[in-house]
C-alpha positions in Angstrom: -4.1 18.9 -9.4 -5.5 17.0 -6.6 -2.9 15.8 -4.4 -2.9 11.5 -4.0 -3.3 10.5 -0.8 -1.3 6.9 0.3 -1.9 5.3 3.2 1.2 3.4 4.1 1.0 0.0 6.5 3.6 -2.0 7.8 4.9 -3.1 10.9 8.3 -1.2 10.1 6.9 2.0 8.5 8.9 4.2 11.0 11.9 2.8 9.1 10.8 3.3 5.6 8.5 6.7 5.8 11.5 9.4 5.7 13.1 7.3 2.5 9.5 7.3 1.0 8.7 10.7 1.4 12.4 11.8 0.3 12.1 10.2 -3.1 8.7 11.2 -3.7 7.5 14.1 -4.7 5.6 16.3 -1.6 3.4 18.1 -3.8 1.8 15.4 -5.8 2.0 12.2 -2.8 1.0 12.6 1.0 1.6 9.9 2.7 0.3 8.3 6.0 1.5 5.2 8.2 0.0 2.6 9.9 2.3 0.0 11.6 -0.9 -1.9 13.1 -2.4 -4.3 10.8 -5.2 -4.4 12.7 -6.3 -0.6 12.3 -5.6 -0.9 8.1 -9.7 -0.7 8.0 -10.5 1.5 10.4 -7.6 4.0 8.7 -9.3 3.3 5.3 -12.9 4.2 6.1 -11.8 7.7 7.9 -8.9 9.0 5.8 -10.3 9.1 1.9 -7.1 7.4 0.4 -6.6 7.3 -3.0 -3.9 4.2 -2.6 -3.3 1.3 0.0 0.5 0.2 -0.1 0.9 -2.6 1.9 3.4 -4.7 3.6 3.0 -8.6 3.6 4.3 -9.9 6.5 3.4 -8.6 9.8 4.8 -10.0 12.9 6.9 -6.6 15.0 4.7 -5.6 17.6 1.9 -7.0 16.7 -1.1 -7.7 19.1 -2.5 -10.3 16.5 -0.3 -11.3 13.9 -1.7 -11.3 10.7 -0.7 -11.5 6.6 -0.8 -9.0 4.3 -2.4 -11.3 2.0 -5.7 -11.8 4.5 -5.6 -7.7 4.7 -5.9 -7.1 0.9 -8.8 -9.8 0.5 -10.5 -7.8 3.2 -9.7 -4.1 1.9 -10.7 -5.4 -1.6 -14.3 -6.8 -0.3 -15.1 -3.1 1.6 -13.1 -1.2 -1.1 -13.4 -2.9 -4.6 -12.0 0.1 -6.3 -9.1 1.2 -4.0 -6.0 0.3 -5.3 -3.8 -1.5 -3.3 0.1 -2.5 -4.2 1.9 -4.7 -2.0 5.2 -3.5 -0.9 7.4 -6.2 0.6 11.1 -7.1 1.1 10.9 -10.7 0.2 9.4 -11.6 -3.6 8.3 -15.4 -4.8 6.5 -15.4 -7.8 4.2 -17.8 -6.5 3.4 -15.1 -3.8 3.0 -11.9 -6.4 1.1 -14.4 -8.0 -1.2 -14.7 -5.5 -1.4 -11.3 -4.7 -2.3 -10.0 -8.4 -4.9 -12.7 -8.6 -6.4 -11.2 -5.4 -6.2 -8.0 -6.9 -3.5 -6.4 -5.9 -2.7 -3.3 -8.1 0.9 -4.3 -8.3 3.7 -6.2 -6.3 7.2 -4.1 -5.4 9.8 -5.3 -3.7 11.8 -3.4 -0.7 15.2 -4.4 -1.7 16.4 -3.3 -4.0 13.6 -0.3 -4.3 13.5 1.0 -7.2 11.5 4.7 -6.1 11.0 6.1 -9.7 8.8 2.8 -10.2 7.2 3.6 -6.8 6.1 6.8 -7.4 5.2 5.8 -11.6 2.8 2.9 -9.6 1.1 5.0 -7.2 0.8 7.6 -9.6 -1.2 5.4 -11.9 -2.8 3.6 -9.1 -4.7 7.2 -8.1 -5.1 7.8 -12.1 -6.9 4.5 -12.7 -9.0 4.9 -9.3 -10.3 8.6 -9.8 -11.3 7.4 -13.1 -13.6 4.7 -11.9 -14.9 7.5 -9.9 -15.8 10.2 -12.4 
């Protein structure tokens, strides 16, 4: 089984990358990190990822701040098929919302995380897109 390959951005990645790759399993999920909004693209068009999760709100060392939001509409324009769920610590409906209608794969929260529904998401996240693909 091909292993899925996540890329991970968010200005406080450091912070959540040893809890992520703790709860899920090594030998399905790699995971990268990003902390730079800015780079998200760049990442995306030289790593091959199979899933984007991505934080909303970016403002921790940051050398232009910018929203989550404006990063999915711009990885969904140059990759239509990568699936992208937005992983955030604060919810609003009106937000997720949003988010889904941009096409956002799905919308988690941080707090409480629930990691079994993590790994479940990205799991079908990389099932769905390698389907596309075949």
């Amino acid at each position: 089984m091909k292993k899925i390959k996540v890329l991970f951005v968010d200005d406080d990645a450091k912070k959540w990358i040893i809890p992520l790759k703790s709860n899920i399993n090594p030998e399905e999920i790699e995971i990268e990190y990003e902390t730079q909004a800015t780079n998200t693209l760049e990442r995306l068009r030289n790593g091959n990822f199979d899933v984007l999760l991505l934080d909303l709100d970016f403002k921790k060392n940051q050398l232009e701040i910018r929203e989550g939001k404006e990063i999915l509409v711009e990885c969904k324009k140059e990759f239509p098929d990568l699936p992208v769920i937005i992983f955030t610590g604060s919810f609003t409906p009106d937000t997720a919302d949003e988010c889904i209608k941009k096409n956002a794969f799905e919308y988690i929260t941080k707090y409480p995380l629930d990691y079994n529904k993590l790994y479940e998401t990205i799991k079908k996240a990389a099932e769905i897109k390698n389907n596309k693909n075949i």
